[in-house]
N, C-alpha and C positions, 0 to 999 in steps of 0.2 A: 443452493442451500444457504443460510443466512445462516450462519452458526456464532456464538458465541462459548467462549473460556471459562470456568470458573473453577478458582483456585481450591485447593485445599487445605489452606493454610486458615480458613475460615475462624471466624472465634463466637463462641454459641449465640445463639441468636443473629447473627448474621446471615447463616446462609441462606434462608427464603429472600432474604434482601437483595444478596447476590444474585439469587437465580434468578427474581424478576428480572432484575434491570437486565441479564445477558440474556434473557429470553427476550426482553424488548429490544436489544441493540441486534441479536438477531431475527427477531421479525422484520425490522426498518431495512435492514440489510436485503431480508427475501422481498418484499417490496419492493426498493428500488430494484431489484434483480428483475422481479414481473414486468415490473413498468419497462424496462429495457426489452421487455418479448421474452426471456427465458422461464425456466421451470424452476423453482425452487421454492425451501417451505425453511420455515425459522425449525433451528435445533440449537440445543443446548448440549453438551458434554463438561463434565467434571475431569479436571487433569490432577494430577499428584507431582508432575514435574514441569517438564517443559511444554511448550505449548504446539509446537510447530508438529511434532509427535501426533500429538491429539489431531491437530487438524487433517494431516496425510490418514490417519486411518479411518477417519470417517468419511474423506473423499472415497474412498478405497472401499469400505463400505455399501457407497452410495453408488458406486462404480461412477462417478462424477464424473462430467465431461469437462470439464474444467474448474478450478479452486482458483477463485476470486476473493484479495486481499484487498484491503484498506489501508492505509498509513497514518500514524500519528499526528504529523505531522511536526515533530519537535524540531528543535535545531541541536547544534554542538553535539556535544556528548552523549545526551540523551538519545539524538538521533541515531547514532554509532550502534547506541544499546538495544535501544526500543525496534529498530530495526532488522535486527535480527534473526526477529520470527520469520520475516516476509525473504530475507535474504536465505532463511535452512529450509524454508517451504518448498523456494523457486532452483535451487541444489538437489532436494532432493526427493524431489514431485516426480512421479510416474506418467503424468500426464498435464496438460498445460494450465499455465498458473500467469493471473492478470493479476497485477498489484496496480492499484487505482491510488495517486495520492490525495493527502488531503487538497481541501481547498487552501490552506494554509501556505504547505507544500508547492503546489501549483502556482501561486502568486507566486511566493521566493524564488520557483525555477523559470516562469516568466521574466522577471526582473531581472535575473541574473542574466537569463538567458538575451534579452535588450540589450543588456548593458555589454554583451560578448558580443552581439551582431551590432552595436553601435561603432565598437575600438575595431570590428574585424573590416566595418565601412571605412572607417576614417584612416587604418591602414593602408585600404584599396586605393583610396583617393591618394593618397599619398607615395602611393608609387604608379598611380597612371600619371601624376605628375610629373613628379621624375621621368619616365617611359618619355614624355611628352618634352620635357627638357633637353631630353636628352636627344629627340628626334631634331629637335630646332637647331640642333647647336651645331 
C-alpha cells in the first residue's frame, strides 16, 4: 500500500491541497511498490496525532504483509526527530517493516561507510606490517 499522512492541524482551505499531494506521494509509493512485483494500491488516512499510530492500523487493517517505510533523509537533529516515525513503526509493528533510505541517506551512509572501510584498510595494513616486522626481527 503506498499510503500517505495528513495532518489535522489543516487551516481552511488547505485541506484538498493536502490530500492531493498525499494522495500523489502515496500513489508514487504504490508504483514503485508494483514495479518492484508487489501488491499494493495508494491510500490516504487523516491523523489527529502521531503518525506511526495511523500507519500500524491500517497495516492491520490491510492485514499487510509487510509496512514499507521511506526516510527523509535529513541530517543532525532533524534526523534524530524526523526519524522517529520509522524507529515507533519498526518497535512496534506486528509484522515486518522495511525502512528504505532516502537516496540522500544512502550516499551519506555510503561515504561514511568508505571512509570506515578506508581507516579499517589502512589499519590492517598497519599491523600486517608490524606482524611482518616483527617476523624478521
Amino acid at each position: 500500500m503506498g499510503l500517505a499522512i495528513r495532518g489535522a492541524y489543516l487551516t481552511a482551505g488547505s485541506d484538498a491541497t493536502l490530500e492531493q499531494a498525499a494522495l500523489a506521494t502515496a500513489t508514487d509509493g504504490a508504483q514503485r511498490a508494483v514495479a518492484a512485483g508487489l501488491v499494493a494500491e495508494p491510500r490516504i488516512a487523516k491523523r489527529d496525532g502521531e503518525v506511526a499510530p495511523v500507519i500500524l492500523a491500517v497495516a492491520a487493517d490491510l492485514a499487510a504483509a509487510v509496512i514499507v517505510l521511506g526516510t527523509r533523509g535529513r541530517g543532525g537533529l532533524q534526523s534524530l526527530l524526523l526519524g522517529s516515525v520509522s524507529n515507533a513503526v519498526v518497535h512496534h509493528a506486528a509484522r515486518p517493516v522495511l525502512v528504505i533510505p532516502s537516496p540522500a541517506l544512502a550516499q551519506e551512509r555510503r561515504r561514511r561507510g568508505d571512509h570506515i572501510q578506508q581507516a579499517a584498510v589502512s589499519s590492517q595494513d598497519r599491523a600486517n606490517e608490524e606482524q611482518h616486522e616483527r617476523s624478521i626481527n
